[in-house]
VOPAGU-2260 file (C-alpha; in pm, 1 decimal, decimal comma):
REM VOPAGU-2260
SITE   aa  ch    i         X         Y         Z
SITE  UNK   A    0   10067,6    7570,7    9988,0
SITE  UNK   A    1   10400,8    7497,2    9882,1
SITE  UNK   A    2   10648,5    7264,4    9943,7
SITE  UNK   A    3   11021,6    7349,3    9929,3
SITE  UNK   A    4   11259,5    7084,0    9865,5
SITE  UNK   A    5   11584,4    7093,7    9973,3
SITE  UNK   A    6   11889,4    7186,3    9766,0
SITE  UNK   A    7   11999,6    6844,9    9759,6
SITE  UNK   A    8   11653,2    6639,8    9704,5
SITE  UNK   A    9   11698,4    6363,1    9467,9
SITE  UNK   A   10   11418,7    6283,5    9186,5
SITE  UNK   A   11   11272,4    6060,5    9382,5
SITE  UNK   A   12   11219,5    6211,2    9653,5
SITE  UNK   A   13   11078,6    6468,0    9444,4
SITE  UNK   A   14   10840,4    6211,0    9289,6
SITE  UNK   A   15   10759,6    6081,5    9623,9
SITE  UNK   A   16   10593,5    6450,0    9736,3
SITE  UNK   A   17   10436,8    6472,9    9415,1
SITE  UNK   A   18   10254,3    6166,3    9461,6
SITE  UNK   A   19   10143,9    6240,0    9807,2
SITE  UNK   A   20    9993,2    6582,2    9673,2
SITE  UNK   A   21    9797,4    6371,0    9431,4
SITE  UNK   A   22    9704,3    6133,1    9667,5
SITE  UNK   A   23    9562,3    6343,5    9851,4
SITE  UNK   A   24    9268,1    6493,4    9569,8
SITE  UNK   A   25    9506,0    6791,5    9517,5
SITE  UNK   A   26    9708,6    6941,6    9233,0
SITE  UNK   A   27   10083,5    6922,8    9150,9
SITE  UNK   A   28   10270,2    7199,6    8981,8
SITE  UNK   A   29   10632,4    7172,9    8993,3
SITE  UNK   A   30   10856,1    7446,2    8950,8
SITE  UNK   A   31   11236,6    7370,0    8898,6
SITE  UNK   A   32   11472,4    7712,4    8960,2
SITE  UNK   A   33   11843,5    7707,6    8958,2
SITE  UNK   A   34   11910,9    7608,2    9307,3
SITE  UNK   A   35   11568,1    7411,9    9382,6
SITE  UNK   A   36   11247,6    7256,2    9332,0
SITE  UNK   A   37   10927,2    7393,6    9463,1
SITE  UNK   A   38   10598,9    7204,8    9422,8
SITE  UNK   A   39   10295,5    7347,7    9453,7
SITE  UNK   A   40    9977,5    7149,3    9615,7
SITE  UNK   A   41    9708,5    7320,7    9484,0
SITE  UNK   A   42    9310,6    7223,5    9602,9
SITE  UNK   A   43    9081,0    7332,3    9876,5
SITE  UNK   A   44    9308,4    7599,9   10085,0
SITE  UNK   A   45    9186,5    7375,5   10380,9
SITE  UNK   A   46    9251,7    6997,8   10293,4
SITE  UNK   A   47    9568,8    7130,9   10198,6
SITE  UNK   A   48    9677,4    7287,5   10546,6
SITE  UNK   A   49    9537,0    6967,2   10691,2
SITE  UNK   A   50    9814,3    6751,6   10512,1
SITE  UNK   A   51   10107,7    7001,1   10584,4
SITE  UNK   A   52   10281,5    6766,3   10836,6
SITE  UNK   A   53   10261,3    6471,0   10646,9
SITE  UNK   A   54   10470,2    6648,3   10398,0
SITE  UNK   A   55   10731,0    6770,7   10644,2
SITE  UNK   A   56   10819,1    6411,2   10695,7
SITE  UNK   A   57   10878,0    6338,0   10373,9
SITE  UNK   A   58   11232,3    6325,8   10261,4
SITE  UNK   A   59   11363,4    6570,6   10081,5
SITE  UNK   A   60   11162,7    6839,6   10232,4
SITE  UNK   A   61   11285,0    7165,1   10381,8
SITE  UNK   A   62   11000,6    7330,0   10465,9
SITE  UNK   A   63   10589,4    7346,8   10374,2
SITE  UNK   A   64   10451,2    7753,8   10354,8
SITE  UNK   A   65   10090,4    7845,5   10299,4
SITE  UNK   A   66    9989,8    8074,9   10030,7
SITE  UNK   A   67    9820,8    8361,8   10162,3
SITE  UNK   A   68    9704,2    8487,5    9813,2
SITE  UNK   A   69    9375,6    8360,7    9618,0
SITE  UNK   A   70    9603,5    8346,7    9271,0
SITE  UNK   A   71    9830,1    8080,0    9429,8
SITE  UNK   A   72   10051,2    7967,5    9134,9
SITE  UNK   A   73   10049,8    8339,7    8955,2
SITE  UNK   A   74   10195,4    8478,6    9311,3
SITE  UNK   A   75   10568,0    8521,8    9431,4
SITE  UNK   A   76   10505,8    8358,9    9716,6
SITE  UNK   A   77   10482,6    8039,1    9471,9
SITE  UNK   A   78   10802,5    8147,3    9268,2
SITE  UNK   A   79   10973,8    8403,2    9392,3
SITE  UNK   A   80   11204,3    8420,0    9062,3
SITE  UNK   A   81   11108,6    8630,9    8732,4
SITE  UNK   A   82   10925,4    8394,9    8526,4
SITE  UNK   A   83   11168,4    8401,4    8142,5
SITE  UNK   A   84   10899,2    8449,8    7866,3
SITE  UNK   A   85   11163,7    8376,6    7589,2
SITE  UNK   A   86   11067,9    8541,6    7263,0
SITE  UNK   A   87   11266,9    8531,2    7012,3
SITE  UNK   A   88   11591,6    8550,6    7144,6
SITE  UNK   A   89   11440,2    8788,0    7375,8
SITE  UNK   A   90   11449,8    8682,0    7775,1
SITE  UNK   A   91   11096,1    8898,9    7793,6
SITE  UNK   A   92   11110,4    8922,2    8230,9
SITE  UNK   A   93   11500,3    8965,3    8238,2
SITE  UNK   A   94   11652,2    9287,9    8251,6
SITE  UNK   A   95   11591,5    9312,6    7926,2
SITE  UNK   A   96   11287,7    9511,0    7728,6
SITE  UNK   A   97   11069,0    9328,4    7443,1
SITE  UNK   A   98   10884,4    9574,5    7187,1
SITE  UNK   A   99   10623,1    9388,7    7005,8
SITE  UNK   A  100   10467,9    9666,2    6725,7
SITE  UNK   A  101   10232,3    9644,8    6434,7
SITE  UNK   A  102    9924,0    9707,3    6321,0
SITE  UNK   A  103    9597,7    9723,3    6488,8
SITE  UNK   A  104    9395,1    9494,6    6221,7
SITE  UNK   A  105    9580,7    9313,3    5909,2
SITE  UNK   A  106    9402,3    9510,8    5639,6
SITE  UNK   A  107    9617,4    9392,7    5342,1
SITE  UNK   A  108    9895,5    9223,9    5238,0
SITE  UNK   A  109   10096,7    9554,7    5135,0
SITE  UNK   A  110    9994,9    9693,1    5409,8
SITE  UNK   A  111   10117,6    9451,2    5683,6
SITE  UNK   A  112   10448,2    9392,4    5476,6
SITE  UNK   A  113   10524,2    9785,4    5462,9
SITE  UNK   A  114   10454,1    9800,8    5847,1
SITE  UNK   A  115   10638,7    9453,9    5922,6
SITE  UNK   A  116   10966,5    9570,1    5750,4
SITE  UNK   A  117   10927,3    9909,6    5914,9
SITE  UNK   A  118   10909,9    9803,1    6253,0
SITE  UNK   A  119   11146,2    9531,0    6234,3
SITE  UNK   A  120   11414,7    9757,7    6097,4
SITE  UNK   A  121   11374,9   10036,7    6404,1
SITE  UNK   A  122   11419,3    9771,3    6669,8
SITE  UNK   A  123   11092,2    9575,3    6722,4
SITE  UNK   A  124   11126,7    9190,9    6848,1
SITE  UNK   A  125   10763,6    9065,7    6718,7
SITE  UNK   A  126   10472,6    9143,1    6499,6
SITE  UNK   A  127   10113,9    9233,7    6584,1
SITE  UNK   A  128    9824,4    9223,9    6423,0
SITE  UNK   A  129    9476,8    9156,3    6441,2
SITE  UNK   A  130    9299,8    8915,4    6204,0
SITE  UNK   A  131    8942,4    8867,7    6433,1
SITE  UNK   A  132    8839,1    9223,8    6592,2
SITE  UNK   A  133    8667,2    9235,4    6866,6
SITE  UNK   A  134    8464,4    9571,6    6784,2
SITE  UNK   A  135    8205,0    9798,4    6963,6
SITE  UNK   A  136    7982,8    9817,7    6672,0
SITE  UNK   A  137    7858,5    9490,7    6486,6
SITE  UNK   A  138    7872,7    9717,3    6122,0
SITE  UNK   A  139    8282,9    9791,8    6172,0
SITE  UNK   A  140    8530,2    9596,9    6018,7
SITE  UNK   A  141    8576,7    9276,9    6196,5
SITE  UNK   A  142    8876,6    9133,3    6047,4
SITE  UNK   A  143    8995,7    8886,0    5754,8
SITE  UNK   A  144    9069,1    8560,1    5916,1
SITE  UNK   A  145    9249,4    8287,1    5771,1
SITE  UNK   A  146    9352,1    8545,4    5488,7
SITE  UNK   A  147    9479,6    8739,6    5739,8
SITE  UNK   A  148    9683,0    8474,0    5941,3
SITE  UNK   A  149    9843,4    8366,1    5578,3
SITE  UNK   A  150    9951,6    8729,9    5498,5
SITE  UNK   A  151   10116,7    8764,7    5870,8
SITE  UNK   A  152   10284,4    8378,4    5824,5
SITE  UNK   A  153   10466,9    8556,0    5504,0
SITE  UNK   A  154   10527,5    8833,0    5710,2
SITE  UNK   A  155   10688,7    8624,3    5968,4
SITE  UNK   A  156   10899,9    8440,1    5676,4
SITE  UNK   A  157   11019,3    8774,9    5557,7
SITE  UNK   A  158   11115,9    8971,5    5868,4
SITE  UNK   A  159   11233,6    8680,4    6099,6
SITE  UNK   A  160   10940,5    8842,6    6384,5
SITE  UNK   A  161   10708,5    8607,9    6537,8
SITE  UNK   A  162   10337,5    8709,8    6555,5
SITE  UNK   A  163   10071,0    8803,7    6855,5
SITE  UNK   A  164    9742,4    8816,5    6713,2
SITE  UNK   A  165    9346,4    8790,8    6917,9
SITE  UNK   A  166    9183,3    8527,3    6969,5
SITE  UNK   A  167    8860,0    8563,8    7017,3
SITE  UNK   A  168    8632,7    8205,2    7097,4
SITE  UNK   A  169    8769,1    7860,5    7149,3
SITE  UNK   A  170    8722,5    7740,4    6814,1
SITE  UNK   A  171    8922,7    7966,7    6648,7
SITE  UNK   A  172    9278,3    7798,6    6853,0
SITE  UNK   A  173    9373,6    7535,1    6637,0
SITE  UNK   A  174    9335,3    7720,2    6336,4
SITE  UNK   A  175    9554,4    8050,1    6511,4
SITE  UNK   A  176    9838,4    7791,7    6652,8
SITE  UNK   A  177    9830,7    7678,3    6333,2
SITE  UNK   A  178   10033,6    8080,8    6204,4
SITE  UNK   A  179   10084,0    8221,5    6550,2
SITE  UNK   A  180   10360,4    8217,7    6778,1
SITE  UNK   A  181   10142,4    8399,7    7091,2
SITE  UNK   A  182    9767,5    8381,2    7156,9
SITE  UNK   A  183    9617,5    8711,6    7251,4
SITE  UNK   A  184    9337,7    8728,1    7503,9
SITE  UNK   A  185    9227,8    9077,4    7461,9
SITE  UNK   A  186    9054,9    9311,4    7739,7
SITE  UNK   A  187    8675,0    9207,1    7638,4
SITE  UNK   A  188    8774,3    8863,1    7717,3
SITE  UNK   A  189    9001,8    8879,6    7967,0
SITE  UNK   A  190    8742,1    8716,9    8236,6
SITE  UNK   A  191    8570,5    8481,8    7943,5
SITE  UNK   A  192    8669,9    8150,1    8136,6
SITE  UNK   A  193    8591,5    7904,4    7851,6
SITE  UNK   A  194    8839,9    8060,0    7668,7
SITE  UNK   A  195    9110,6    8101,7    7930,8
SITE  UNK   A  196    9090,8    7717,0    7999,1
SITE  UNK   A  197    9118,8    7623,2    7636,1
SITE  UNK   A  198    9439,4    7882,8    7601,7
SITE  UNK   A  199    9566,8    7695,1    7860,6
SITE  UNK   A  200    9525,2    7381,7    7766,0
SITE  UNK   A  201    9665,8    7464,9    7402,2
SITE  UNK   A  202    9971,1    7480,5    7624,9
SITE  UNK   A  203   10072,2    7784,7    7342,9
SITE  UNK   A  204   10210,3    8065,5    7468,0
SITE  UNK   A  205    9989,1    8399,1    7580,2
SITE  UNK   A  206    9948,3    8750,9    7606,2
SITE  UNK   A  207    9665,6    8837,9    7842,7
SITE  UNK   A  208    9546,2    9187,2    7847,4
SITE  UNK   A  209    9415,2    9368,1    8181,7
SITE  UNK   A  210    9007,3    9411,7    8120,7
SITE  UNK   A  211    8907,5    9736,0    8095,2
SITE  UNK   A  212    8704,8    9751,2    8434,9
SITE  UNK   A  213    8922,3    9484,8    8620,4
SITE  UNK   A  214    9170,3    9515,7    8969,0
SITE  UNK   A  215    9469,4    9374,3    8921,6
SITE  UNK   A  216    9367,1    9098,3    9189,0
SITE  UNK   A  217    9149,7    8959,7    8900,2
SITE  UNK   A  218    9399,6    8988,8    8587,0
SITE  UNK   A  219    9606,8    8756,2    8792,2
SITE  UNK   A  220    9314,2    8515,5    8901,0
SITE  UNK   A  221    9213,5    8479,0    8542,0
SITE  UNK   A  222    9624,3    8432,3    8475,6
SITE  UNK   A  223    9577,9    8156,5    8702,7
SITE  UNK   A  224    9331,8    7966,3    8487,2
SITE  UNK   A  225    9585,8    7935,5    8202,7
SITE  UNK   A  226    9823,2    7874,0    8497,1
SITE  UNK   A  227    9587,5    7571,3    8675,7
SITE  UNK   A  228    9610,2    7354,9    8315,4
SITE  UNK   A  229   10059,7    7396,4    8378,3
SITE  UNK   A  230   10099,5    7655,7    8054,7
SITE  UNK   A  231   10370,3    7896,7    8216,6
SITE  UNK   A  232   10427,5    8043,6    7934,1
SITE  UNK   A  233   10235,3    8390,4    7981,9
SITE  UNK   A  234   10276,0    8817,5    7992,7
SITE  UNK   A  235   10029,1    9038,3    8140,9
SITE  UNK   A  236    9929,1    9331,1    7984,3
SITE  UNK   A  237    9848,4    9665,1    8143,2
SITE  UNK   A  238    9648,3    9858,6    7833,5
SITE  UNK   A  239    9438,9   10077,8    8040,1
SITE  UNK   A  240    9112,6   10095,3    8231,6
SITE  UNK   A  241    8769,7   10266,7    8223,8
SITE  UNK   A  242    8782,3   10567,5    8467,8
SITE  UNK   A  243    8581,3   10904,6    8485,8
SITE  UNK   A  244    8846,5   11094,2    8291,7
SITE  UNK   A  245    8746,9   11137,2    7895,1
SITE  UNK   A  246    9050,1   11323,1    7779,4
SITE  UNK   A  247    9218,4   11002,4    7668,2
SITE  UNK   A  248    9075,7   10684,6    7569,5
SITE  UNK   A  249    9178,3   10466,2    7889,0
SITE  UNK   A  250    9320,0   10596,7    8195,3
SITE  UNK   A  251    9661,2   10466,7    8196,9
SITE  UNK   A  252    9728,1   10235,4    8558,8
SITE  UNK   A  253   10123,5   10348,8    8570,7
SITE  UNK   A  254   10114,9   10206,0    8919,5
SITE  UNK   A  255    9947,4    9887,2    8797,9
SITE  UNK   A  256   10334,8    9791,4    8643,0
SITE  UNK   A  257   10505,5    9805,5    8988,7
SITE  UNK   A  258   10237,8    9633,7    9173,7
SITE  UNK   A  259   10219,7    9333,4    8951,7
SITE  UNK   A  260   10626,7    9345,9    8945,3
SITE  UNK   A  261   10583,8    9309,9    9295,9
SITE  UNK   A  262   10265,2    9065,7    9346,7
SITE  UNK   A  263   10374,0    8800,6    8996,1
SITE  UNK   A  264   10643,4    8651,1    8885,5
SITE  UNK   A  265   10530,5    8688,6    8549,9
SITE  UNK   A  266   10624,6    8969,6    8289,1
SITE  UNK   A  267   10441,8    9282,4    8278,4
SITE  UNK   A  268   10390,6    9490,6    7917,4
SITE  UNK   A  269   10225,2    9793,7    7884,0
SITE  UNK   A  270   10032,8    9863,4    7574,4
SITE  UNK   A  271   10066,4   10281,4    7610,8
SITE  UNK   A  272    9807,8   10277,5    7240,7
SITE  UNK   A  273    9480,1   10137,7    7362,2
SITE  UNK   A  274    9546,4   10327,9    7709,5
SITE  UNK   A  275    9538,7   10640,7    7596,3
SITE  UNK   A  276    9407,4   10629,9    7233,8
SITE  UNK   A  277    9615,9   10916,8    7087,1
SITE  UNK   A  278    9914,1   10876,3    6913,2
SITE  UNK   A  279   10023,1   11198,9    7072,7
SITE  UNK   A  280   10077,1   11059,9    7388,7
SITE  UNK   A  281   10188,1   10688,7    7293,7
SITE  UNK   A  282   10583,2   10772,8    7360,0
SITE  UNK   A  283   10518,1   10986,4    7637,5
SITE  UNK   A  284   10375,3   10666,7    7790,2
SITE  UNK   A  285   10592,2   10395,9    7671,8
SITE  UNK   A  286   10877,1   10607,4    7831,2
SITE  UNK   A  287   10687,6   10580,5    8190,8
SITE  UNK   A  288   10610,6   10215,5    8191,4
SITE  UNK   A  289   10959,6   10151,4    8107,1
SITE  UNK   A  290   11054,8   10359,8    8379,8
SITE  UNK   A  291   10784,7   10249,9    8628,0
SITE  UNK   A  292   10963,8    9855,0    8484,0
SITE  UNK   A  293   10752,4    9753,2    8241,7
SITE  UNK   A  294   10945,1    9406,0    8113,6
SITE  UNK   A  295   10776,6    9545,5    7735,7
SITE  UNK   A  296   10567,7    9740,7    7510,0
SITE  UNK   A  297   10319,1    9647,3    7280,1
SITE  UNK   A  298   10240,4    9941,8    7018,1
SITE  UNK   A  299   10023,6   10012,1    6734,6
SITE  UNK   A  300   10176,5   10122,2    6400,7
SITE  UNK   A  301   10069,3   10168,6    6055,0
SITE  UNK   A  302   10183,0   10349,4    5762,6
SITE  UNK   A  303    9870,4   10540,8    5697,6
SITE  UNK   A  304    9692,9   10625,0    5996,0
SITE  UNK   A  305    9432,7   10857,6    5867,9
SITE  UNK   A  306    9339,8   10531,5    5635,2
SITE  UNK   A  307    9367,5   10272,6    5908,7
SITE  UNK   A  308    9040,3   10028,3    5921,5
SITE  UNK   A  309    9045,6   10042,0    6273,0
SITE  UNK   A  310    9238,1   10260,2    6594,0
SITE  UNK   A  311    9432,6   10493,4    6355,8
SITE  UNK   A  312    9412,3   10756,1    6604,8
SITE  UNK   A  313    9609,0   10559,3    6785,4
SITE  UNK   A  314    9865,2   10465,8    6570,3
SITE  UNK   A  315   10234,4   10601,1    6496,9
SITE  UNK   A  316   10388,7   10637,0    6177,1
SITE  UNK   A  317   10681,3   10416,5    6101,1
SITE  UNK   A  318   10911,9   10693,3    6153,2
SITE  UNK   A  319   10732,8   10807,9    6483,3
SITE  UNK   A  320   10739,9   10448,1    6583,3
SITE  UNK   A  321   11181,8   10446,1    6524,8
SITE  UNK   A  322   11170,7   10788,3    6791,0
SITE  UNK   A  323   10994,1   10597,1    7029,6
SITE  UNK   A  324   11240,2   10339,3    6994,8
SITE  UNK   A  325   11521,1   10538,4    7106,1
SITE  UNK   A  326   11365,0   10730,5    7345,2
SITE  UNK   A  327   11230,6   10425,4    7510,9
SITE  UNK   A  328   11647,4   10331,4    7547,8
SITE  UNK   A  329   11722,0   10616,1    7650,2
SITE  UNK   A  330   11514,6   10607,3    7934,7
SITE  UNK   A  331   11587,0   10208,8    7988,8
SITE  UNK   A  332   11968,6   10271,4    8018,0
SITE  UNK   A  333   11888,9   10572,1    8298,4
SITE  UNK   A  334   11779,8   10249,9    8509,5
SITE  UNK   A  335   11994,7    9987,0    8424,9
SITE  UNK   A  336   11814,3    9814,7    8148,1
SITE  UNK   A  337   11837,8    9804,9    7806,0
SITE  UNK   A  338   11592,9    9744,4    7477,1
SITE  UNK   A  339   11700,0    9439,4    7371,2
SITE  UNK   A  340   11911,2    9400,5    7044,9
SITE  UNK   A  341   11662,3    9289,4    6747,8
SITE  UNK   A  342   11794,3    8992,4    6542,6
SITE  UNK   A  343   11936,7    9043,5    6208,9
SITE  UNK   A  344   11665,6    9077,1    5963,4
SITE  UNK   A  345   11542,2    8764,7    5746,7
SITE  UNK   A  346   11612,9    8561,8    6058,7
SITE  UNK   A  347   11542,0    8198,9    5899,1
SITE  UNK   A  348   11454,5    8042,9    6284,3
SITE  UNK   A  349   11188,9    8271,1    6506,0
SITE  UNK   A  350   11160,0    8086,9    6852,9
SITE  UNK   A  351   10922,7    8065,1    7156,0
SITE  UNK   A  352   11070,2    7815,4    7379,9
């Protein structure tokens, strides 16, 4: 449930209901907006309903309202606000739209560099790229590790861009916090909850892909375990799931964008490479999850596709890459929005508050 404070509720009375909550074997999560506090009591859906009048006579309190939804802090009923992802100077849940773009694997350090300094220059607010990959078949290239993370860290240094990279197992966070500015939990492990607590916990911020053969109801319960361990800090990815259709890789879940926009505070980006799988069709896509309000795009690029060690069907060119840039504008100023200006390159400070 939670439990709205009024306007003028004074730290201590807001201490004072976050002590009862605890008191009484259930959670705390506080959440501060502009105008008021709202503190969560999160536990057994029925202890807390038993305590609800207790807490109305607390000062301080305006009013106590169940949450009707299983993902209680993840839902709107909890904050009713956007959640601000803040990336890079970027307000990533505001009106306006992040474009994170790189590679889908770091295969080199000329490689990276070429694509970094591509992207960055048509309009692209962070770096991927993939250093442990997840692959269908044990005998394809599975990434260079450490090497990798050191040539995207130089990359970062050069461009200004932070950097979204995969993780894959729990042991590999402190090395990847160590060179990356947002943990990746890709679709394969978007329901592996050993990992989801230890993302959370790392208290670093995330980027947690939709599994290929989840509902949306379960992207935002497994949001919730990075949410239970108080790291707010996340975006939800819609990249695509596993239908009957086998012209395109994924079928793309357009309506997926508006729903989440409508069930989670949190930001929504849609990954238009992995959900369709053919560069062909990559702008065409981006252009409708911006329009459907997508708060971002994630998008695979690389300066030889026909070379790439992994998804180069899937990839744009650099220059294809700069036309989906301005179409994706184009169609963000039809609705009010905007692609967010890109900081001057060689940026010496890249932040995620």
């Amino acid at each position: 449930m939670m439990i709205i404070m009024r306007t003028d509720a004074s730290e201590a009375e807001i201490a004072a209901v976050v002590e009862r909550v605890r008191n009484n074997g259930l959670r705390a999560h506080i959440s501060t907006g502009e105008e008021r506090t709202v503190i969560g009591a999160i536990g057994d859906g029925r202890s807390a309903y038993g305590f609800k009048d207790q807490f109305m006579l607390l000062p301080g309190v305006d009013r106590v309202v169940p949450i009707s939804r299983p993902y209680k802090l993840a839902s709107r009923e909890f904050r009713p606000e956007n959640s601000i992802f803040p990336l890079n100077g970027v307000s990533v849940g505001n009106k306006e739209i992040a474009i994170i773009a790189g590679p889908c694997s770091v295969e080199s350090r000329s490689q990276l560099m070429e694509t970094a300094l591509a992207v960055r220059e048509a309009g692209a607010h962070a770096l991927r790229g993939g250093v442990y990959k997840p692959r269908t078949s044990p005998y394809s290239f599975q990434g260079l590790g450490e090497a990798g993370l050191e040539i995207l860290a130089e990359a970062r240094q050069t461009t200004g861009m932070p950097i979204v990279s995969e993780v894959m197992r729990e042991e590999q966070i402190p090395l990847l916090i160590k060179y990356v500015d947002v943990l990746q939990i890709g679709a394969r492990n978007m329901q592996n909850f050993a990992l989801l607590h230890a993302v959370g916990e790392s208290q670093h911020p995330v980027l947690l892909k939709r599994g290929m053969m989840a509902t949306v109801e379960e992207l935002l319960m497994a949001a919730e375990y990075i949410l239970s361990h108080g790291n707010q800090r996340i975006m939800l990815c819609e990249r695509g799931i596993r239908t009957f259709e086998t012209s395109t890789r994924n079928t793309t879940d357009i309506n997926a964008i508006p729903v989440l926009k409508d069930l989670t505070h949190l930001p929504v980006i849609l990954d238009p490479s992995h959900s369709t799988g053919n560069w062909n069709y990559v702008t065409a896509i981006a252009r409708a999850g911006v329009a459907a309000g997508a708060d971002g795009l994630i998008v695979e690029v690389h300066p030889q596709p026909e070379a790439a060690l992994s998804d180069g069907s899937q990839s744009l060119k650099p220059e294809r890459f700069a036309e989906l840039v301005k179409q994706v504008k184009a169609v963000a100023q039809a609705i009010g929005r905007d692609v967010a200006p890109a900081p001057a390159l060689n940026s010496s400070s890249v932040k995620i508050a």
